[in-house]
Every structure is written in C-alpha cells, then in structure tokens.
VEXFIZA-686788 format. One line per field, with one value per residue: x, y, z of N, C-alpha, C in turn; residue number from 1; residue in one letter. Coordinates in Angstrom, 2 decimals. Layout:
BEGIN
nc1 <- X/...;
nc2 <- Y/...;
nc3 <- Z/...;
cac1 <- X/...;
cac2 <- Y/...;
cac3 <- Z/...;
cc1 <- X/...;
cc2 <- Y/...;
cc3 <- Z/...;
pos <- NUM/...;
code <- A/...;
This chain:
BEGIN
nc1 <- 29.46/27.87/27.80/26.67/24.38/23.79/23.43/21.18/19.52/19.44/18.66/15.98/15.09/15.23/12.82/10.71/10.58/10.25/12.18/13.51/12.70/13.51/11.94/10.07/7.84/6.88/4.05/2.98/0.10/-1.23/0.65/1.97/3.92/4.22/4.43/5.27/4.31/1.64/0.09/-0.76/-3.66/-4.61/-4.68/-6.74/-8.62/-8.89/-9.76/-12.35/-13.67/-13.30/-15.45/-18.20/-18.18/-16.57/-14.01/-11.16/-8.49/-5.53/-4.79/-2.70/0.56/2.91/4.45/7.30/9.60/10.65/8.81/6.34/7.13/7.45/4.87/3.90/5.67/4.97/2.07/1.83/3.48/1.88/1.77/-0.02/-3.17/-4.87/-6.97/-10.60/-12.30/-14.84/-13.90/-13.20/-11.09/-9.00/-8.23/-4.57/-2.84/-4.36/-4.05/-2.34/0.70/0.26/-1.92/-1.79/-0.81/-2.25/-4.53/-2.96/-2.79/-5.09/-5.91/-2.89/-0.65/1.97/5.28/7.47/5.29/3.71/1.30/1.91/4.49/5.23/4.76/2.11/-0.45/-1.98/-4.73/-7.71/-9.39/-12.95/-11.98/-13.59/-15.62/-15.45/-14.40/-11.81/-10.62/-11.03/-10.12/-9.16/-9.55/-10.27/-11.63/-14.23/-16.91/-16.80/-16.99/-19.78/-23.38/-24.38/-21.99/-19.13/-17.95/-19.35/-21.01/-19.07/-17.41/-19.50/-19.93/-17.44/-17.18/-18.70/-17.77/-15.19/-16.14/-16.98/-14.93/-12.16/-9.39/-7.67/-7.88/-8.15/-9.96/-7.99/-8.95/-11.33/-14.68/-14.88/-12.10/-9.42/-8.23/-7.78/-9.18/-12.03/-11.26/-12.15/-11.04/-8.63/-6.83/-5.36/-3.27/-3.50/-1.96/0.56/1.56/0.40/2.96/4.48/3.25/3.72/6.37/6.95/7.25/6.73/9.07/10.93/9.78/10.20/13.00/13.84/11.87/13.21/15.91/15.07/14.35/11.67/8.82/7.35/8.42/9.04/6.58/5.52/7.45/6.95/4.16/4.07/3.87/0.70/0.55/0.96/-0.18/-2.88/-2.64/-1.64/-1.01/-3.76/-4.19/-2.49/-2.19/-4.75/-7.46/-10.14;
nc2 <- -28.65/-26.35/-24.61/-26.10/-26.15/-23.39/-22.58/-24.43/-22.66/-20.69/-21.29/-22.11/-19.71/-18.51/-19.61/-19.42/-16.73/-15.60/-15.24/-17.17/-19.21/-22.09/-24.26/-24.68/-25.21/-25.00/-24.36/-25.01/-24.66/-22.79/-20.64/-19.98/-20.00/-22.67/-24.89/-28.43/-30.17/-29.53/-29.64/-32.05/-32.26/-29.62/-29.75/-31.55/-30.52/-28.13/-29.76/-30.72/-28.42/-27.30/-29.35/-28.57/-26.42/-24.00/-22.14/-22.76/-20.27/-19.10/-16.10/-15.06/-16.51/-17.84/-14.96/-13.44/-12.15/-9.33/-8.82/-8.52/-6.58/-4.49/-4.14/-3.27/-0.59/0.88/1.21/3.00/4.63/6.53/5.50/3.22/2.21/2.11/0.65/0.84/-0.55/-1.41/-1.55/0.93/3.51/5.39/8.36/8.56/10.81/12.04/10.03/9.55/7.99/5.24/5.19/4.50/2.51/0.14/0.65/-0.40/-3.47/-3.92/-5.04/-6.06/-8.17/-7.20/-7.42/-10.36/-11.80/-12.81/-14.95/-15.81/-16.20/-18.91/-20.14/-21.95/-21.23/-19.52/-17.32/-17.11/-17.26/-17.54/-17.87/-18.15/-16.84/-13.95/-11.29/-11.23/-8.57/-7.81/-6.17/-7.21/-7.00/-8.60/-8.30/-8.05/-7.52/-8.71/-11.53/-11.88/-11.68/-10.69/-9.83/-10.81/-13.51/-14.69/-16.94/-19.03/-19.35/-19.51/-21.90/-23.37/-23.18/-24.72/-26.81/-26.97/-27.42/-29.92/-31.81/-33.67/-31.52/-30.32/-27.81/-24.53/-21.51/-18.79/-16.31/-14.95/-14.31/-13.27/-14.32/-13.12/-10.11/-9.30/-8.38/-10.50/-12.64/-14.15/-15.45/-15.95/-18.82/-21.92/-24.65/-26.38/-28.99/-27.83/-24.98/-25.11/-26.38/-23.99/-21.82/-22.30/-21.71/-19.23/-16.40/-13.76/-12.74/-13.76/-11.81/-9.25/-9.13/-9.56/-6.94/-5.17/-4.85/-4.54/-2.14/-0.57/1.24/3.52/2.12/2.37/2.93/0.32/-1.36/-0.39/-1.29/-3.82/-6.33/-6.07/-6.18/-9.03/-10.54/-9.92/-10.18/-11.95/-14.32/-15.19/-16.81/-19.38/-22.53/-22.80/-24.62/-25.76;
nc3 <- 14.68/15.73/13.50/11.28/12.93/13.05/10.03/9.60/11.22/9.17/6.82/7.42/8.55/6.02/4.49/5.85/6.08/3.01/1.81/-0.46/-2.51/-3.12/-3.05/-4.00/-6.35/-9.81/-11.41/-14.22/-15.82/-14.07/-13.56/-11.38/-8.29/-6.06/-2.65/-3.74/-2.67/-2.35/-4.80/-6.14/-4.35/-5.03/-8.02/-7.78/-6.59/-8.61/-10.55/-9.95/-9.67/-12.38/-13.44/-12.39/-13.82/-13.71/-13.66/-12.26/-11.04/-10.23/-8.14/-6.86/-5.63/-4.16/-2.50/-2.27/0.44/-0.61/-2.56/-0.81/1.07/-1.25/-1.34/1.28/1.51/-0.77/-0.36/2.27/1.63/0.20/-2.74/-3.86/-3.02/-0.23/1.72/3.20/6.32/4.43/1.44/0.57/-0.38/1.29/2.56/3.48/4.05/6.56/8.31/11.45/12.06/13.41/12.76/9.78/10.20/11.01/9.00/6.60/7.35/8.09/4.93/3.98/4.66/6.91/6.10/6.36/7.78/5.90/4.91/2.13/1.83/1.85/0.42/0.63/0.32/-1.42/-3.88/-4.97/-7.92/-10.31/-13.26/-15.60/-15.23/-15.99/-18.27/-20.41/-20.40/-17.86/-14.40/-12.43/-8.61/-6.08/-3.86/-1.25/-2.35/-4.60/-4.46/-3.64/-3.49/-6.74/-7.76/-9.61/-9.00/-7.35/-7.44/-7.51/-5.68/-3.40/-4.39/-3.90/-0.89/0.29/-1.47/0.78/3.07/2.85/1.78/1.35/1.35/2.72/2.30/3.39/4.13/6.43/6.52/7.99/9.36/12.66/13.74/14.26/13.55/10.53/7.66/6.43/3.88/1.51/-0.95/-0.35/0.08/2.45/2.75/5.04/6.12/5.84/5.89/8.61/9.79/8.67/10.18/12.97/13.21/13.21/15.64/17.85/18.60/16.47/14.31/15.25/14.75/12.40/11.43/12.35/10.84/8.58/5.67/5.86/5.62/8.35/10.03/13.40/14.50/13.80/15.49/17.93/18.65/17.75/19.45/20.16/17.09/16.63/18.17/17.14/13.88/13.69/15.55/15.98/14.00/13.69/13.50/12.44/10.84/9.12;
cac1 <- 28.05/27.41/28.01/25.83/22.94/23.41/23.15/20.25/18.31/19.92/17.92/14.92/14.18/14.91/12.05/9.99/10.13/9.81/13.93/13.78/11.59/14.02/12.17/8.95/7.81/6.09/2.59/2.31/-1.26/-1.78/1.29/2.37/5.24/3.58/4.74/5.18/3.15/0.37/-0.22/-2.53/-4.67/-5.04/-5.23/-8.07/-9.59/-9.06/-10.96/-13.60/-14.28/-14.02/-16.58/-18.82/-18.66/-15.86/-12.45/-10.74/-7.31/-5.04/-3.94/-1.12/0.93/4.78/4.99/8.71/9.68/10.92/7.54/5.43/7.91/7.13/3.56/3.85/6.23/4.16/0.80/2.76/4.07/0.66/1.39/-0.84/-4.74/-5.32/-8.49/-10.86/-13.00/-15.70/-13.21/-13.61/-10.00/-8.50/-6.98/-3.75/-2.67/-5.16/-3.91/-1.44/1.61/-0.29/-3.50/-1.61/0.12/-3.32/-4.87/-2.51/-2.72/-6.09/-5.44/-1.72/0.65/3.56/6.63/7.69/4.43/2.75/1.11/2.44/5.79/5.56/4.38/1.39/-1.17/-2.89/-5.89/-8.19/-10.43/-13.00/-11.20/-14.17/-16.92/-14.83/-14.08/-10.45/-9.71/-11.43/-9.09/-9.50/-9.75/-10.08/-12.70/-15.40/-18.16/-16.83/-17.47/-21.11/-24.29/-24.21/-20.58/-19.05/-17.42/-20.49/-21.19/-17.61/-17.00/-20.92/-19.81/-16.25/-17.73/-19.87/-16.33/-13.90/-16.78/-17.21/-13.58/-10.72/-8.18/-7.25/-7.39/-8.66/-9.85/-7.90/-9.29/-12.62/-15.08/-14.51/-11.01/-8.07/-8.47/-7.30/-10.56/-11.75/-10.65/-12.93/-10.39/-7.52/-6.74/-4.18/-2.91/-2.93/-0.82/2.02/1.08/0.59/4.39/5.09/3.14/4.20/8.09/6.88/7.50/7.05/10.70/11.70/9.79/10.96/14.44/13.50/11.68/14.33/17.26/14.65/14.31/10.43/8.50/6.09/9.27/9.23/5.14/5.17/7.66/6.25/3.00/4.13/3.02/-0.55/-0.04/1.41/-1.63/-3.89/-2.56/-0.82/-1.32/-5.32/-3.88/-1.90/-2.48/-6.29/-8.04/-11.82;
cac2 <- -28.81/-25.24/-24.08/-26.61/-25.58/-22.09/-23.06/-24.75/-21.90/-19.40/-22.12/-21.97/-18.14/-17.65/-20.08/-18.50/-15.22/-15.77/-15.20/-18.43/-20.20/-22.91/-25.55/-24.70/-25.70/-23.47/-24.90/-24.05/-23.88/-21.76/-19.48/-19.44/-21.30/-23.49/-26.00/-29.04/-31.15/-29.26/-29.63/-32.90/-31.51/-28.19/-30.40/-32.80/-28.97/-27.56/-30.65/-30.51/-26.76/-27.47/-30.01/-27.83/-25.27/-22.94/-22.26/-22.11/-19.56/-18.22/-14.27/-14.87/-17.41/-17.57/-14.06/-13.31/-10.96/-8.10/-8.27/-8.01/-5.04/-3.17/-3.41/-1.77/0.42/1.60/2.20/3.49/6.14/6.50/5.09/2.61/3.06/2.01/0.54/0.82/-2.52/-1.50/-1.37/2.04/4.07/6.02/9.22/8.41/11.76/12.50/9.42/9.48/6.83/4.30/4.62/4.16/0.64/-0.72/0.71/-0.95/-4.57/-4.87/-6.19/-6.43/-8.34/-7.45/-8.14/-11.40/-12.25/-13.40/-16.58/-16.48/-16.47/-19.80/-21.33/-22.66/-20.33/-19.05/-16.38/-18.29/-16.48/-17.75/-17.23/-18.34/-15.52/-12.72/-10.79/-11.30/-7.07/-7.68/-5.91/-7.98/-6.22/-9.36/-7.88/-9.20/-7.34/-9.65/-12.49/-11.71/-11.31/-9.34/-10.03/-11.83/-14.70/-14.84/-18.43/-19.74/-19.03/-20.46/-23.79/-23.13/-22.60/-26.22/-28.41/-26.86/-28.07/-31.67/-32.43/-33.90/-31.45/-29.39/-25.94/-24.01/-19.59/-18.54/-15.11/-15.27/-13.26/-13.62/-14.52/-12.10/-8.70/-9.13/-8.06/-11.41/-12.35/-15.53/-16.03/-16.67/-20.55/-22.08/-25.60/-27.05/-29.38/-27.37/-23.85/-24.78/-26.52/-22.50/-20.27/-22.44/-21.09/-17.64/-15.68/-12.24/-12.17/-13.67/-10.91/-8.21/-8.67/-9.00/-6.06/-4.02/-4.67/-4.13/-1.09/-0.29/2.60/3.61/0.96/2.88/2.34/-1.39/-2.02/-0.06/-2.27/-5.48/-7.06/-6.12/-6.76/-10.12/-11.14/-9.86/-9.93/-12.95/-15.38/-15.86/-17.79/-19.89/-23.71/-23.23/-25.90/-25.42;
cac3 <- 15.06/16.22/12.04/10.70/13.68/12.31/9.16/9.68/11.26/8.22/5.75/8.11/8.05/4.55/4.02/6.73/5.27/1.85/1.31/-1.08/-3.51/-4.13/-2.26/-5.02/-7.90/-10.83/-11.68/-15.45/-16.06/-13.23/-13.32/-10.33/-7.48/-4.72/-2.47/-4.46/-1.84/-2.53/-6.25/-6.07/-3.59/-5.99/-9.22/-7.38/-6.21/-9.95/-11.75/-9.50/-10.28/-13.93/-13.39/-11.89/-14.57/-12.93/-14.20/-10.73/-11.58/-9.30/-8.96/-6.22/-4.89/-3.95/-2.82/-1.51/1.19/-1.10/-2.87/0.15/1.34/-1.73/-1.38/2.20/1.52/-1.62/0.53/3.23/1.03/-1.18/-4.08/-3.68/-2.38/0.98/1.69/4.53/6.34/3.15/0.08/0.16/-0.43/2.54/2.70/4.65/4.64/7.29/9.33/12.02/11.71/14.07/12.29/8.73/10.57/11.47/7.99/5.92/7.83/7.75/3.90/3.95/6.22/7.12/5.63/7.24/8.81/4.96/4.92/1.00/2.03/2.41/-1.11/0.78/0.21/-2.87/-3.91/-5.81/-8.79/-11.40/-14.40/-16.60/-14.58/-16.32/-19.42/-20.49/-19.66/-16.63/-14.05/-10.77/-7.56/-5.09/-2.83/-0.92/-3.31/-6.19/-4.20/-3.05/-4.58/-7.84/-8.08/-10.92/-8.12/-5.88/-7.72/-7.65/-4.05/-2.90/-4.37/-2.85/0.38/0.45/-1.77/1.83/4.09/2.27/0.66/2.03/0.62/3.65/1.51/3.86/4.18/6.91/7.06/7.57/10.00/13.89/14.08/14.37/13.05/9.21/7.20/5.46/2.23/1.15/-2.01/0.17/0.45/2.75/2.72/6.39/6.62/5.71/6.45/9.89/9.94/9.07/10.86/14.07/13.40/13.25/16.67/17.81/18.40/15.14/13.24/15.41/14.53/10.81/11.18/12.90/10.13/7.15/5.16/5.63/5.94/9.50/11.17/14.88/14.74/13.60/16.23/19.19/18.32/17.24/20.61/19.33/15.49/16.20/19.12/16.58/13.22/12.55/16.04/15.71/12.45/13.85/13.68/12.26/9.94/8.77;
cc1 <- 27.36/27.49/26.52/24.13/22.62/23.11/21.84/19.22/18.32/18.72/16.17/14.38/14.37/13.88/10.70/9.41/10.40/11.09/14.25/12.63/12.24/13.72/10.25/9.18/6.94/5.09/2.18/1.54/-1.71/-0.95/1.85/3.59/4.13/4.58/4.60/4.31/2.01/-0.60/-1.29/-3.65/-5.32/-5.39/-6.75/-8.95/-9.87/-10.37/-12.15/-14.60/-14.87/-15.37/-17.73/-19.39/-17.85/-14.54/-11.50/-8.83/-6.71/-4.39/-3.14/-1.05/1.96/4.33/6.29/8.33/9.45/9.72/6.31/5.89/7.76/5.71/3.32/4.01/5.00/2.63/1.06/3.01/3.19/0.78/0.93/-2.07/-4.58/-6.64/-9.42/-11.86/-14.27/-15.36/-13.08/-11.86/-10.08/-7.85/-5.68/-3.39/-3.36/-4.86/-2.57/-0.17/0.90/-1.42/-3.36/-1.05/-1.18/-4.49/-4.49/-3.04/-4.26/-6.63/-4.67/-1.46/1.58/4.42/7.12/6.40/3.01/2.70/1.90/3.94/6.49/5.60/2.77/-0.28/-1.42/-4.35/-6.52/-9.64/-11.39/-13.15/-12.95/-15.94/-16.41/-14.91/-12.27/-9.72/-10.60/-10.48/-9.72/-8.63/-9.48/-10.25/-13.56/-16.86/-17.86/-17.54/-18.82/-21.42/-24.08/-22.80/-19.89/-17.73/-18.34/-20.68/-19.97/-17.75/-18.79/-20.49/-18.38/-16.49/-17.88/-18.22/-15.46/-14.95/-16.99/-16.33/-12.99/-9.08/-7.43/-6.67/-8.65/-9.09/-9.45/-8.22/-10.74/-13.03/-15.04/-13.39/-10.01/-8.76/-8.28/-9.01/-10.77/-11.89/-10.70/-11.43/-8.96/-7.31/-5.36/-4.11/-2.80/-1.57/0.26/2.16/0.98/2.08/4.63/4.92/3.35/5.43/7.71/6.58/7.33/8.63/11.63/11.46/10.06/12.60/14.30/12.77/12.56/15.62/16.33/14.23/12.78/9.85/7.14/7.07/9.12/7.70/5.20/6.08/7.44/4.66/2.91/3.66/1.43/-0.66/-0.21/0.43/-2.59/-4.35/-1.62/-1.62/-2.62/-5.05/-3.14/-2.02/-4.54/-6.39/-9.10/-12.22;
cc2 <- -27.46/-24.34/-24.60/-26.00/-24.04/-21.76/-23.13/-23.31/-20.69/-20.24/-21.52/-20.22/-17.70/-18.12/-19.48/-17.26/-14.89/-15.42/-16.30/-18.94/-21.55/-24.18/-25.08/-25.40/-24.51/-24.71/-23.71/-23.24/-22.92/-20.75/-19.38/-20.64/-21.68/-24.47/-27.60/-29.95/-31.06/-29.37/-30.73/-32.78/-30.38/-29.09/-30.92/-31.64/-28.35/-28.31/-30.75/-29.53/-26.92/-28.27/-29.58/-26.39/-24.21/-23.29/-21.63/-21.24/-19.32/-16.64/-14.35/-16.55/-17.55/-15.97/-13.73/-12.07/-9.75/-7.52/-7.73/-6.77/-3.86/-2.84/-2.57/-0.77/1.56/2.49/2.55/4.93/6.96/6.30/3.78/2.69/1.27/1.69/0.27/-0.91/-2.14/-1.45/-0.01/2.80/5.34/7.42/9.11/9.42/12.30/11.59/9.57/8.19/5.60/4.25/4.32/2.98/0.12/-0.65/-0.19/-2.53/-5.03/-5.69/-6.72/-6.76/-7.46/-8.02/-9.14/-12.11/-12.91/-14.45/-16.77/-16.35/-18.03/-21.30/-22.26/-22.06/-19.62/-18.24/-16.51/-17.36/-17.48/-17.41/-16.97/-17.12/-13.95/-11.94/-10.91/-9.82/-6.90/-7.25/-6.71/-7.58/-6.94/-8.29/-8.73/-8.85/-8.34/-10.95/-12.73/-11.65/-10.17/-9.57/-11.11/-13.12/-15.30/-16.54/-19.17/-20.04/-19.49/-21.78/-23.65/-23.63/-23.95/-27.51/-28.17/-27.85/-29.75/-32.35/-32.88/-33.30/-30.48/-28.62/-25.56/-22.52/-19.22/-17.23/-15.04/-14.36/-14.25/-14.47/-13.58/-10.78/-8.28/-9.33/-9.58/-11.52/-14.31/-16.03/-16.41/-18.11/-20.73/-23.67/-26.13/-27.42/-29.10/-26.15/-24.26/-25.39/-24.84/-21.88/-20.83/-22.04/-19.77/-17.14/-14.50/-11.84/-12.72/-12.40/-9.37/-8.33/-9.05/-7.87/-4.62/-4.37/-4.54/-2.66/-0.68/0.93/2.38/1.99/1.36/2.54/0.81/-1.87/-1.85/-1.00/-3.59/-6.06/-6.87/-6.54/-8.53/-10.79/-10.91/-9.70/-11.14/-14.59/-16.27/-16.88/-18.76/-21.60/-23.37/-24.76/-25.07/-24.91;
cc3 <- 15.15/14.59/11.75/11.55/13.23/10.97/9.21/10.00/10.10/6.96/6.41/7.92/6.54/4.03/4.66/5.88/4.18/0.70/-0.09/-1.27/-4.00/-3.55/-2.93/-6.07/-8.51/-11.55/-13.11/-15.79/-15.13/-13.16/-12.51/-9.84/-6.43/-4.33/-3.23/-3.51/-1.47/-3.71/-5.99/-5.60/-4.33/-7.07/-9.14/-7.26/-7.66/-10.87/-11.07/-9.34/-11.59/-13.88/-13.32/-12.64/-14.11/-13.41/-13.01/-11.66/-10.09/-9.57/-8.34/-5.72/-4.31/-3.68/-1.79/-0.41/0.70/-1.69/-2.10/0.90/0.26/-1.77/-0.10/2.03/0.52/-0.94/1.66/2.93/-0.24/-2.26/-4.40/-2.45/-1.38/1.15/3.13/4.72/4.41/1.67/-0.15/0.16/0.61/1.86/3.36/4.97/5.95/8.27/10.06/11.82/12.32/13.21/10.75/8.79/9.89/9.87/6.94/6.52/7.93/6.15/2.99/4.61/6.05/6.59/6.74/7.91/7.38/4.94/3.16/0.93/1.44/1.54/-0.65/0.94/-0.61/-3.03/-5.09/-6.67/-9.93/-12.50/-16.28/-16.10/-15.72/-17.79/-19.45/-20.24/-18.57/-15.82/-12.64/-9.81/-5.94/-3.80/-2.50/-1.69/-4.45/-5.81/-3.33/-4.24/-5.53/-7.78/-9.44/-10.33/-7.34/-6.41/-7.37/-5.81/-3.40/-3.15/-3.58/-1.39/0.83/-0.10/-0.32/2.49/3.77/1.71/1.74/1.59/1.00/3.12/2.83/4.11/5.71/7.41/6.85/9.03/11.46/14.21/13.12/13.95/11.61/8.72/6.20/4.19/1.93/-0.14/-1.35/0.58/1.17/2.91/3.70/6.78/6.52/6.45/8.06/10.72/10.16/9.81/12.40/14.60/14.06/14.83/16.69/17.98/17.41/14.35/13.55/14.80/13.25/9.96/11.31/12.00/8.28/7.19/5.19/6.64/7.39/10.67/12.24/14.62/14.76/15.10/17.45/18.86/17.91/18.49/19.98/17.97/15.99/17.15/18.11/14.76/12.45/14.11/16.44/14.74/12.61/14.16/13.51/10.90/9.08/9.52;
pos <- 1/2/3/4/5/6/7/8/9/10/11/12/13/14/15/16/17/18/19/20/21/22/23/24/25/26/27/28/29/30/31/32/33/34/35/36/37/38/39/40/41/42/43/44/45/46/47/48/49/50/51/52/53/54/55/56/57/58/59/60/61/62/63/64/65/66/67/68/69/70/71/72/73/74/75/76/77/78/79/80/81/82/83/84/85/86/87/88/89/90/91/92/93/94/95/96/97/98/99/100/101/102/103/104/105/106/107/108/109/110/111/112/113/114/115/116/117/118/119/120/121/122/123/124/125/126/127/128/129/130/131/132/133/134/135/136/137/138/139/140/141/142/143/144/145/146/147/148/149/150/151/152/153/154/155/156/157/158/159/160/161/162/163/164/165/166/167/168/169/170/171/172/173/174/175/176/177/178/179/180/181/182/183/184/185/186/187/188/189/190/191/192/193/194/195/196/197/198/199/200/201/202/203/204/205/206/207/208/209/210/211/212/213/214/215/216/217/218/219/220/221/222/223/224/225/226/227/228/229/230/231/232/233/234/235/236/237/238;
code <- X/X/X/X/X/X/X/X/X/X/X/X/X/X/X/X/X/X/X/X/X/X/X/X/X/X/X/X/X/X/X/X/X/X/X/X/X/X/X/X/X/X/X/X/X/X/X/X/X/X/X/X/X/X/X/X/X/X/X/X/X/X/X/X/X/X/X/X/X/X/X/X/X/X/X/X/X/X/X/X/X/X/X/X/X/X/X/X/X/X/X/X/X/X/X/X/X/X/X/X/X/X/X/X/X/X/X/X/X/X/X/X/X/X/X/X/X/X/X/X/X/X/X/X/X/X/X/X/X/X/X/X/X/X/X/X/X/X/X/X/X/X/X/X/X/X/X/X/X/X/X/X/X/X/X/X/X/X/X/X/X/X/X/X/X/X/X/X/X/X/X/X/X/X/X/X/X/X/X/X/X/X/X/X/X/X/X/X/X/X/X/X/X/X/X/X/X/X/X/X/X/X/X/X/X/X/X/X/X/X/X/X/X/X/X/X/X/X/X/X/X/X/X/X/X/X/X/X/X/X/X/X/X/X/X/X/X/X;
C-alpha cells in the first residue's frame, strides 16, 4: 500500500511539473501537445475565429520543466533579454540577485510553478494578421491599437465573456503581480485540478534539488513569489 501511495504521488509531480507529457495528445494543425480534454473546446474556439475572419494559431503549449529551466537559466545568465513592466529590455547587470528574481518573473515563471506544465494552457496568436517572416514577440503592444493582434484579441475578449468554453486569460491586470499577457489562455476545468496540487512546499523542494541559476534568492523569497506569483492564480475562472 505504502509503494503504490508513493507511486502515486511520484506520477502526480511529474505531471505537476511538467516531468511528463504522456498523458497529452499532439494537436496537428496547431503543432503543439494539450490536454486531450481540451481539444473540443479549442476546435469549437478555432472555428469560431475562422468564422470571424481570424486564423486563431498557437506559439506555446506543453512546455516541460527542463524547457522552462532553460529559459530562466538563460535570462538569468543574459543570454536572453529581460524585459521590464513596458517591454522595454533590462540591463541585469546593474541588478542585484533579488531584483534579477522579481525581473525575470514578471514574464517568466518559475520552473515548477508554469501554468504550461500542465498541457492546459496555451498562447494564442492570429496567424492570418501576419507576414509569414513575421518574428512574434507576444507582447501587449501587438495586441493593442496599431498592433497587428489588436483585432483578434477585441473579438477574443467579447467570444471568453459570451462562450461556454471555459478558456480563460489568467494574467490579466489587478490580480497577482505577473505583468498581463492577454494571449495566454487557460482551460478551467482542468488547470484549476493543477494549480490546486501546487504548494509552496512542493515547489520549494523542487526548487532546492534543481540546477537553476539566482537558487539562494528564489528560495529566500519564495514565501513572496508563491503569495504573489503563482497563488493569486489559483482556482480563477473569467
């Protein structure tokens, strides 16, 4: 009994923290892995874009642990640009280890603490606004006026508030501290199965046996990231 219960929770965090994709599926036309109990909901969301004149795409979905560990690590260690609340690129050199945590996280998680860990959560572009060497940035100037999303994301905005297809933007303005990021979609009813596992003392001790850079900051501060950087998110809707 006491195997199988360990077991069980060894299944449980590898799904958690993005250890395992083998409880996905891979969604051709879009490229990507999702929860498979989300696909009709996205299909019914896709044809109702097309309809509309919008070629809904996705740029992420599935992303594992190791991948969300190299994007820290990478802007951590500058080789990747850092961006401040205005898109604007940071010097980090000039920041202290605490002020390169809180830099990074306002539009990275944490390793362990990504809603796309989880397959239920996707960053939603329209594909048909673009030029095919368009390099997409997934900012909030794309999706404003003068932007080449600002239409997509206006009707967006009006299908979450009037559908039944509990996709929802969990980062959005006045809740938590993560800068919002309109193209982020999350799936309710599943997504909030996950981010109810997630603990500050599960992701301390997945932070304290991983390899990542500015580790003595994240974990003298995790009481604050995780009040203000993951548990505002926790069981929302619309």
């Amino acid at each position: 009994m006491t195997n199988q219960f360990n077991q069980n929770l060894l299944v449980q965090s590898c799904l958690l923290f993005g250890e395992s994709d083998a409880h996905l599926s891979e969604i051709p036309m879009l490229g990507v892995k999702l929860h498979p109990q989300l696909t009709q909901a996205l299909s019914a969301l896709t044809q109702k874009a097309a309809a509309a004149g919008f070629s809904l795409a996705i740029a992420s979905g599935f992303r594992s642990f190791e991948r969300q560990l190299s994007i820290w690590n990478n802007k951590a260690n500058g080789l990747r640009p850092v961006l401040d609340e205005a898109g604007r690129v940071l010097d980090i050199s000039q920041l202290t280890d605490d002020q390169k945590v809180f830099a990074i996280l306002r539009w990275s998680a944490l390793p362990g603490a990504s809603r796309h860990h989880w397959g239920t959560d996707f960053d939603v572009f329209d594909r048909a606004a673009i030029a095919s060497d368009y390099e997409l940035q997934l900012t909030v100037a794309e999706t404003e006026a003068g932007g080449p999303f600002a239409n997509f994301h206006q009707w967006l905005t009006q299908e979450l508030l009037n559908s039944s297809y509990d996709f929802f933007r969990p980062y959005r303005t006045g809740v938590g501290s993560v800068s919002p990021e309109p193209w982020h979609l999350s799936y309710a009813p599943l997504a909030n199965l996950f981010s109810a596992q997630l603990t500050e003392a599960l992701l301390r001790e997945k932070i304290q046996i991983t390899d990542i850079a500015l580790k003595s900051s994240i974990l003298y501060n995790l009481p604050f990231i995780f009040d203000h950087y993951v548990k505002p998110y926790q069981g929302l809707h619309r």
